[in-house]
C-alpha positions in Angstrom: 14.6 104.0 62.6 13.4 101.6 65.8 15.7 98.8 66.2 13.3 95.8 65.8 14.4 94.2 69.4 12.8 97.4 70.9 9.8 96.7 69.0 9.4 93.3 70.0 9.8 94.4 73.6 7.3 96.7 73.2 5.0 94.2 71.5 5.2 91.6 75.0 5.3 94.5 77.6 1.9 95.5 75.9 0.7 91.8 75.9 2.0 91.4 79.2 0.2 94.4 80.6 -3.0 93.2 78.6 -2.6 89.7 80.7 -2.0 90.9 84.1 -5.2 93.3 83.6 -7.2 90.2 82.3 -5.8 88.1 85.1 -6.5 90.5 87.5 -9.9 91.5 86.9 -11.6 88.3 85.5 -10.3 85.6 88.5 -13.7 87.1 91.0 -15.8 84.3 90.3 -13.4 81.5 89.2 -12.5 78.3 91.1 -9.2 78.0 93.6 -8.0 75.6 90.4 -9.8 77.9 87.5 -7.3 80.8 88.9 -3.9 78.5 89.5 -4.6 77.5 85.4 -5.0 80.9 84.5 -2.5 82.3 86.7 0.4 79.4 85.4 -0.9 80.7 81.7 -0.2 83.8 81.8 2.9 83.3 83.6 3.9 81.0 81.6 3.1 83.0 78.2 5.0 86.4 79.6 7.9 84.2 80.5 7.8 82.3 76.6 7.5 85.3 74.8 10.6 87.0 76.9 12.4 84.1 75.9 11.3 83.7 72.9 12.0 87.0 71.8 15.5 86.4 72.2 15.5 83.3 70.4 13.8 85.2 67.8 9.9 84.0 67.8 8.4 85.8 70.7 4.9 84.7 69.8 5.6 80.8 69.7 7.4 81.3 73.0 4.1 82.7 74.4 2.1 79.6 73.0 4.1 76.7 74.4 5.0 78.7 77.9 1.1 79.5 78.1 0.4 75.8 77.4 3.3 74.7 79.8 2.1 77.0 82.8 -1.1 76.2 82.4 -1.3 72.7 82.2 1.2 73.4 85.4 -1.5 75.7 87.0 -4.1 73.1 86.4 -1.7 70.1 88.0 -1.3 72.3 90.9 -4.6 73.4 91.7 -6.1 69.8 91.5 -3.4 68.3 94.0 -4.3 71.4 96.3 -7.7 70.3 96.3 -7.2 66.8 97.2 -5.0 68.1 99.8 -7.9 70.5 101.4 -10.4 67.4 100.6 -8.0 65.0 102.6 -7.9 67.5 105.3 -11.6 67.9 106.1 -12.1 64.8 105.9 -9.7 64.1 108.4 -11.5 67.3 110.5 -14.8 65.0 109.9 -13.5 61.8 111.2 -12.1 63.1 113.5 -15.3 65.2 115.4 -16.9 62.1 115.1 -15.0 59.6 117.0 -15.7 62.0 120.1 
């Protein structure tokens, strides 16, 4: 008989490997910020379910690290936006005091 920690294991490798493909072949059209969120999620959710398989609930680990990275990934993106928007516009002001 399978020990049920190997099945659980089993369960988030497949769910991981599911993700990464996702990840990996949806992110061609999405925005610098779209694929920080998406990228935090899934990082997020792999890392909850590891942890939350050893605390025994693998799937509401996945929920609240998927919610956690992803609000993370959207935080990030959005300040590496304004960061690239502050930049050009210094490159702008900057070309036309010449």
């Amino acid at each position: 008989m399978r020990n049920k920690g190997d099945l659980n294991m089993k369960k988030i490798a497949i769910v991981a490997f599911a993700a990464l493909f996702i990840n990996i072949t949806g992110c061609a059209d999405l925005s610098a910020t779209q694929q920080r969120t998406m990228t935090g999620g899934l990082g997020g959710a792999a890392a909850g379910a590891a942890i939350g398989a050893i605390a025994g609930n693998a799937g509401m680990g996945a929920l609240i690290g998927g919610a956690a990275g992803s609000a993370g990934g959207f935080l990030y993106g959005r300040s590496k936006e304004a960061q690239e928007r502050a930049f050009q516009e210094g490159v702008r002001q900057g070309q036309n005091s010449r």
